[in-house]
C-alpha positions as CSV (number, residue, x, y, z in Angstrom):
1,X,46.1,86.9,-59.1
2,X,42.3,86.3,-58.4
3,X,43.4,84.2,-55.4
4,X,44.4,87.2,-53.7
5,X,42.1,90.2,-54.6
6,X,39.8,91.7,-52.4
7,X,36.0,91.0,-53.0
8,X,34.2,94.5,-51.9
9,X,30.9,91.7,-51.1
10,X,33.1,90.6,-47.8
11,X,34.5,94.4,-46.9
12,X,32.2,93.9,-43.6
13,X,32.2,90.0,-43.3
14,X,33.5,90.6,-39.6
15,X,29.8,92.6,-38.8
16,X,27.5,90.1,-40.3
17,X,25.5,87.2,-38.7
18,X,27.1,84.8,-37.9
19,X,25.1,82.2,-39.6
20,X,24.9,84.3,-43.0
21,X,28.6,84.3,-42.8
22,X,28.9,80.6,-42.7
23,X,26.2,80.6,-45.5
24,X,28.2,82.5,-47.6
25,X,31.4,80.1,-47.0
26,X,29.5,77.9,-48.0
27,X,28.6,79.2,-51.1
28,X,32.1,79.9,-51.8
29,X,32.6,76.1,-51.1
30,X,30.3,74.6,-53.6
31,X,31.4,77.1,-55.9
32,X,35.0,75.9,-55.9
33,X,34.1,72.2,-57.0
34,X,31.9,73.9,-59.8
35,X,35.5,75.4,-60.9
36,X,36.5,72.4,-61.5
37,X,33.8,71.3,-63.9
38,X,35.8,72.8,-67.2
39,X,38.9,70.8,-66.3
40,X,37.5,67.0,-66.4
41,X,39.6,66.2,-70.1
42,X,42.3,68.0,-68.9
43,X,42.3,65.8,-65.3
44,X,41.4,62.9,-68.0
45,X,44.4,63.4,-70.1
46,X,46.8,63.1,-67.6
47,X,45.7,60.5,-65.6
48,X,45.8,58.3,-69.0
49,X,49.6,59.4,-69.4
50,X,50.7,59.0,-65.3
51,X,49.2,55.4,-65.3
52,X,50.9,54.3,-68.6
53,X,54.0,56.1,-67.5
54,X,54.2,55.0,-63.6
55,X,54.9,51.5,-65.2
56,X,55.9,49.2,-62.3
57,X,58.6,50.7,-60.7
58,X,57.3,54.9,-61.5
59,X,57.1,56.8,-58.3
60,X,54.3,59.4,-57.3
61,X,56.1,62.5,-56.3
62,X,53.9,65.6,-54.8
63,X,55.2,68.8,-54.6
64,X,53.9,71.5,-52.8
65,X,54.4,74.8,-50.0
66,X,51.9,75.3,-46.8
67,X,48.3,74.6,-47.9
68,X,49.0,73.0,-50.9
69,X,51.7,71.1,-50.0
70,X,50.1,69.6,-46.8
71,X,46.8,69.1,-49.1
72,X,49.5,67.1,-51.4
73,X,50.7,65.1,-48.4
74,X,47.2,64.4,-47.4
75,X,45.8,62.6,-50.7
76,X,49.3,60.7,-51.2
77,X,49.4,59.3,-48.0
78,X,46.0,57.6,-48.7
79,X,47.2,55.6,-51.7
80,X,49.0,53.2,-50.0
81,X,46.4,52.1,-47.1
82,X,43.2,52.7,-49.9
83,X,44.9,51.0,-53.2
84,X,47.8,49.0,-51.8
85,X,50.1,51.7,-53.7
86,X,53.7,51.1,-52.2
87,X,55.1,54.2,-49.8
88,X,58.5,53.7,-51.5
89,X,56.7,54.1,-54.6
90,X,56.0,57.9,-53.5
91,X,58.0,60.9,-52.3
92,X,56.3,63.7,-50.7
93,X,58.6,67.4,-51.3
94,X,57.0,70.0,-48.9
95,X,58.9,73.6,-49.0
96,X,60.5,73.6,-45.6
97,X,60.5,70.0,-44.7
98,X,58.5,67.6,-42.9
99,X,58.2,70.2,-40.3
100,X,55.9,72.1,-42.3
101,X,53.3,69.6,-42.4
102,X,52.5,71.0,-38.9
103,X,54.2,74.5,-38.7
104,X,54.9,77.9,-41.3
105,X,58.2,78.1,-42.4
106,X,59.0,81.5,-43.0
107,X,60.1,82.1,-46.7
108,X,60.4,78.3,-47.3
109,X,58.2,78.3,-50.4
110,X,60.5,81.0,-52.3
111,X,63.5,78.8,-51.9
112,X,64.4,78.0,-55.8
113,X,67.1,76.1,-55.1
114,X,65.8,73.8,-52.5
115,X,62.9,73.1,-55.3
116,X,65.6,71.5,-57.6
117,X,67.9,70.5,-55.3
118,X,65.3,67.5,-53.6
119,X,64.1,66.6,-57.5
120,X,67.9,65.7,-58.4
121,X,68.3,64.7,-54.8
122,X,65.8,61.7,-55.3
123,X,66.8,60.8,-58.6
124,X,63.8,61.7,-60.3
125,X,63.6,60.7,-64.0
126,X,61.4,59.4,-67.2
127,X,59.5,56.8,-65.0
128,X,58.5,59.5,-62.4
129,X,55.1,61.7,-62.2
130,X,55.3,64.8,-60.5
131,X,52.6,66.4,-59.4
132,X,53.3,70.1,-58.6
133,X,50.4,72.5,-56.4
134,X,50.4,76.0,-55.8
135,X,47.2,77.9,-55.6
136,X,48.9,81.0,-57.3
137,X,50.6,79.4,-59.7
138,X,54.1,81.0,-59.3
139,X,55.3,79.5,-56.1
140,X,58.8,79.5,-56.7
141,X,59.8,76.4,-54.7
142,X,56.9,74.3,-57.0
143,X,57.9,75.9,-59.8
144,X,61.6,75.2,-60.1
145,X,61.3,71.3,-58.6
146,X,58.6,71.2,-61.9
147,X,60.7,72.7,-63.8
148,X,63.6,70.8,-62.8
149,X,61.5,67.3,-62.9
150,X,60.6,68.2,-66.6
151,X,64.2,68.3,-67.6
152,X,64.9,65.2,-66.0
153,X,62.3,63.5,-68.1
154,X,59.3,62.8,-65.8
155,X,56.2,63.6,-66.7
156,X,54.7,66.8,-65.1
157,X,51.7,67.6,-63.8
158,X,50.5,71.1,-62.3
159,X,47.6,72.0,-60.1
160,X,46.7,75.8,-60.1
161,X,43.8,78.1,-59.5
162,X,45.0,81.0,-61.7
163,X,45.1,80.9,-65.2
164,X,47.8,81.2,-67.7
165,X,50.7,80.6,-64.7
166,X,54.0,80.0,-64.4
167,X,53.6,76.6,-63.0
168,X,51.2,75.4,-66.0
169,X,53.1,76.5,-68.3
170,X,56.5,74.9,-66.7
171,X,54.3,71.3,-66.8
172,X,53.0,68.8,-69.0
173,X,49.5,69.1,-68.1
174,X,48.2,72.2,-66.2
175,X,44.7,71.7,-64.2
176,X,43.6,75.3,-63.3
177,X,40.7,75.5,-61.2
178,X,39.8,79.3,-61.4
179,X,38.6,79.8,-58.0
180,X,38.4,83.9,-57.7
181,X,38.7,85.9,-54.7
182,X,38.2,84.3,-51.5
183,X,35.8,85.2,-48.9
184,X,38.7,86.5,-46.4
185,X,40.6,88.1,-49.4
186,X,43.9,85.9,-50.0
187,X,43.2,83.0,-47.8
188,X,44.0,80.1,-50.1
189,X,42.9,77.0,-47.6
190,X,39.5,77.8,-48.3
191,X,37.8,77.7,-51.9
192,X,41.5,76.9,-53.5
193,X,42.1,74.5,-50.9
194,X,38.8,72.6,-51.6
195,X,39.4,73.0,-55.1
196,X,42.9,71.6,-54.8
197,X,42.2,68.5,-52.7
198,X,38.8,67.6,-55.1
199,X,41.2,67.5,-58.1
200,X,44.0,65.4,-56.2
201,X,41.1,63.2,-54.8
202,X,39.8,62.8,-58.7
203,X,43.5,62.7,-60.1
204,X,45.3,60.3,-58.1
205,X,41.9,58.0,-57.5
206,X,41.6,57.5,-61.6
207,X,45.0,56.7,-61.7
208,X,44.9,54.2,-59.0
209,X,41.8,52.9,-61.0
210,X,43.4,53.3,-64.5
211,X,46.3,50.5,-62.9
212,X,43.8,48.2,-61.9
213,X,43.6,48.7,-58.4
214,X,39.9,48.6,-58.1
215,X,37.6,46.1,-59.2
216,X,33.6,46.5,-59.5
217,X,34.3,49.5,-57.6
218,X,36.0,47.9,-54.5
219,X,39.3,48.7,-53.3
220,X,40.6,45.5,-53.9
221,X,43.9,46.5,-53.3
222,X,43.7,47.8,-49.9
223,X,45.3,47.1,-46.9
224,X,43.8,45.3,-44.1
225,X,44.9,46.7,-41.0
226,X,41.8,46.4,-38.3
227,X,39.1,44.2,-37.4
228,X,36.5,46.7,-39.8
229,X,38.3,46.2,-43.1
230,X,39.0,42.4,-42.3
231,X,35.6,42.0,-42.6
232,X,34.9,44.3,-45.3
233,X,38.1,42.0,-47.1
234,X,36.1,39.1,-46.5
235,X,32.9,40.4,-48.0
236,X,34.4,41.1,-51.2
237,X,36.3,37.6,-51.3
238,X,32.8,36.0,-50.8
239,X,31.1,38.3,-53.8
240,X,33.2,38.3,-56.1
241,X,35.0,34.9,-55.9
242,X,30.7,33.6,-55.6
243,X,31.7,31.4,-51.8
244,X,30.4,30.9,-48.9
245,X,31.6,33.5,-45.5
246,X,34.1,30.2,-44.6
247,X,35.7,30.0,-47.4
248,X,35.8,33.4,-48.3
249,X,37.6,34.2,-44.6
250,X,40.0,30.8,-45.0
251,X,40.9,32.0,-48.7
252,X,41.8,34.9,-47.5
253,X,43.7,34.0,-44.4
254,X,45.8,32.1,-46.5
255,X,46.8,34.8,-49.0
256,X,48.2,36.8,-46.3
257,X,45.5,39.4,-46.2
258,X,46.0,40.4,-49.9
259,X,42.0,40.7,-51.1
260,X,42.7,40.0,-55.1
261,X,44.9,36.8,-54.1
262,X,42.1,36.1,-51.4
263,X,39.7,36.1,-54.5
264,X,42.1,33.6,-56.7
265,X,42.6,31.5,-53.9
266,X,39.1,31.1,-53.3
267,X,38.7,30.0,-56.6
268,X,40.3,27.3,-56.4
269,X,43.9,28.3,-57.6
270,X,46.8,27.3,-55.8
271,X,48.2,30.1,-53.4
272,X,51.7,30.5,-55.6
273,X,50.1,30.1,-58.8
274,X,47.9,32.9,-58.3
275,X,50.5,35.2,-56.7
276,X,52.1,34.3,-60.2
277,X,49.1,35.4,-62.2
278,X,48.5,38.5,-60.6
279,X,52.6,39.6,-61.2
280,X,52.1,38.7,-64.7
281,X,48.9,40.5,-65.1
282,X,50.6,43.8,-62.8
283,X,48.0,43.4,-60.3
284,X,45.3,43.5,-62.0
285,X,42.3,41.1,-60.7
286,X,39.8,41.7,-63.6
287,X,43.0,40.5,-66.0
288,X,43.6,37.4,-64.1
289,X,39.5,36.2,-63.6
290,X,39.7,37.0,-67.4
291,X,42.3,34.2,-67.9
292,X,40.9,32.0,-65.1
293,X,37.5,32.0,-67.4
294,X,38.9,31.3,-70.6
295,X,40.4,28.2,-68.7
296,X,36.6,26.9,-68.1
């Protein structure tokens, strides 16, 4: 595996400068988003299948062991406060349990069984997409709850950054970002990891985007919890509904905080009857303003 060979360049990394080493990282940085350049169609493809597939009751499930899995953890956790993506629409399977979020569990990320055990554990099935990372490709907790997801009928998605592995060839769609050797030979949180969290940044954004969660490139979906994104709420009630800053913060007072209801409201559509429009259009605002100017 690239991940883990030795580069002779770093054989006395611990003598140099300190600022060259840092340069170098850095190097080694940039050079792992450029890795993922060759996979855009690939990253493409799939987030066209998840989005048709999540349908509206499809759950995000990310698999994963130490770096990968925490990395995993990380992006999912951010759907739900940037895109309004329900938390019991996702399920977060970390080799060792939640306590490896924070800790290394010894010989958790070889446990096979535990790998298949939580997919049928959580009923996984066709309305599913599993998204399974592993910087080597052949972590065998990953690979087996992929394998195992596959069966079930969910659609399968792998994140690697060695070619032709295991855990590509287990899934649907395999996005390998062929990162090399690392700077300090074998440690994966650095060019892998970037690597890793760039594609589930570009992967899981493009669905969100692809299910019409954003709008004119706002997060229209997203969930007002302080006094900073109230305001930014009402800012994109006032642009895009085209009102003044009073109705635009009334509108959406009224619609519960919810920004694309905020939007209808402001409009001029009753509260209800735009909660109904945005259900029968699954949430997407664009749909909806679509129907509201045909009405005109």
């Amino acid at each position: 595996m690239k991940t883990e060979t030795l580069d002779p360049r770093y054989l006395d990394l611990d003598l140099w400068p300190t600022e060259l080493a840092v340069e170098a990282m850095l190097e080694g940085q940039m050079a792992a988003i450029a890795a993922i350049q060759s996979q855009i169609a690939a990253i493409a493809r799939a987030v066209e299948e998840a989005a048709k597939r999540l349908g509206e009751n499809g759950r995000l499930v990310f698999v994963g062991a130490g770096t990968s899995g925490r990395l995993a953890v990380q992006d999912g956790t951010e759907l739900y406060p940037t895109f309004g993506w329900p938390m019991e629409r996702m399920i977060f399977l970390m080799a060792g349990g939640a306590g490896a979020l924070t800790e290394a569990y010894e010989n958790a990320e070889d446990d096979v069984e535990a790998g298949r055990t939580e997919i049928i554990g959580h009923a996984v099935g066709p309305a599913d997409v599993v998204i399974g990372v592993a910087a080597s490709g052949r972590t065998p907790y990953t690979v087996a709850a992929i394998e195992q997801a596959r069966a079930a009928g969910a659609l399968t998605i792998a994140i690697a950054n060695n070619a032709g592995s295991v855990l590509g060839e287990k899934a649907e769609h395999a996005i390998v970002a062929v990162t090399g050797s690392e700077i300090v030979a074998g440690s994966t949180r650095m060019k892998a990891g970037t690597a890793q969290k760039a594609v589930l940044n570009l992967l899981s954004t493009a669905i969100m985007i692809r299910r019409g969660l954003v709008y004119q490139g706002r997060m229209v979906a997203m969930r007002i919890s302080n006094a900073k994104l109230l305001q930014r709420g009402r800012g994109m009630v006032q642009d895009i509904a085209g009102v003044d800053t009073g109705v635009a913060a009334q509108a959406l007072e009224t619609a519960g905080g919810e920004i694309r209801l905020g939007v209808i409201v402001a409009m001029g559509v009753p509260l209800e009857e735009g909660r109904a429009l945005l259900e029968a259009h699954g949430g997407s605002l664009r749909e909806v303003l679509q129907v509201l100017k045909r009405r005109d």
